[in-house]
N, C-alpha and C positions, 0 to 999 in steps of 0.2 A: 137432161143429163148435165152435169156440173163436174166437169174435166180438168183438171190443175195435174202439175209437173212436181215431181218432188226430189231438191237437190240441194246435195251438203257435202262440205270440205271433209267431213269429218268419215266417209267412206270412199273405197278409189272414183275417182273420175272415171266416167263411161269410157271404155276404149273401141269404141264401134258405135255404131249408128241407133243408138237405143239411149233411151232414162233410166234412171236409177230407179226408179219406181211415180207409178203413175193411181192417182188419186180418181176414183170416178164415185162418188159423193162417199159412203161410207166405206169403200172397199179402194183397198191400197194395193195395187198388182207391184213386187217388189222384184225386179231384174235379179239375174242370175249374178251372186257372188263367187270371186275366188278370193284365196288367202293373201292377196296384197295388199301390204303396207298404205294406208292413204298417204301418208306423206314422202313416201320412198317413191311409191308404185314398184317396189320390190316385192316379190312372191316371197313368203316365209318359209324357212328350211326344214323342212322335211313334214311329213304326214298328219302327226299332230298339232304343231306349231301353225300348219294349213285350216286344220279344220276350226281351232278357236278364233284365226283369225276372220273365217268366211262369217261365223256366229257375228263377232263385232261391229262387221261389216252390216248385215240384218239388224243388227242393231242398232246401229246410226241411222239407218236407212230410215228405221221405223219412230224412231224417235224425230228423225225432222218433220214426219208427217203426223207427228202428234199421238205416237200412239209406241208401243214395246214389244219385246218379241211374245207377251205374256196374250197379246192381244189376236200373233199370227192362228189361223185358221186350217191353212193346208201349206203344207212344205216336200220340196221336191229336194229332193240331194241324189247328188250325180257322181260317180267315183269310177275312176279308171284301174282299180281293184276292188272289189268287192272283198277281200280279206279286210280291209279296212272299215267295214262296216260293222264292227262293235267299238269299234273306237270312237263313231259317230256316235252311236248308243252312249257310251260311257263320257264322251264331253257333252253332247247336246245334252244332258240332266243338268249341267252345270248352270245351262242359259236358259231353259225351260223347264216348266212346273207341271205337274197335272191338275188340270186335264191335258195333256199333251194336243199337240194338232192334229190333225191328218195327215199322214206321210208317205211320200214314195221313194222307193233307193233301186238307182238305175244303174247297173254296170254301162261303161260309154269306151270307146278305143280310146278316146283324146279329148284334153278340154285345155280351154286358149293357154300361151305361153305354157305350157307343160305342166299346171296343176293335176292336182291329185284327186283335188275335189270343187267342186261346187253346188251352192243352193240357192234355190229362188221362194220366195214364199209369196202368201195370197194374206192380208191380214183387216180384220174391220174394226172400224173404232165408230165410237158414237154411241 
């Protein structure tokens, strides 16, 4: 098994005990995003302005491991409403193509600092 760390300014810094995503030879396990600012590590205001930024966030992520969100596989999205769940629909086209991924959308009570939303995605390159 051929195991490497994968880590970039360009999405927030881990705020807990975890990677931003980890490489195990073609498969890229990418940690759960929320909408904050990599440079701020300010949360962005309000529902929308959260969910394009969790997208960029996957998006840095996957680009330092050499690979794009064009590439993710199965993606999890987490939302502490589920009314907000065609909003996901209607940005994530913006970030994603079809064939689309796999996807799960989980209502949750609470997710860190008082986001709205978060996603983790699974992606392979090679």
């Amino acid at each position: 098994m051929n195991k490497s760390i994968i880590q970039t300014s360009e999405a927030p810094a881990a705020i807990g005990t975890y990677s931003q995503a980890v490489r195990v030879d073609h498969t890229v396990y990418m940690s759960g995003q929320i909408g904050l600012d990599p440079a701020s590590m300010q949360l962005a205001d309000g529902v929308d302005a959260q969910i394009h930024q969790v997208f960029k966030n996957l998006a840095a992520v996957a680009a330092a491991a050499g690979g794009s969100l064009a590439d993710v596989v199965k993606l999890n999205v987490f939302l502490t409403d589920l009314g907000h769940f065609p909003k996901v629909n209607e940005i994530m086209a913006g970030y994603f193509s079809q064939p689309y991924p796999a996807r799960a959308a989980v209502g949750v009570a609470a997710l860190p600092r008082g986001a709205l939303v978060e996603a983790d995605a699974v992606m392979v390159t090679g």
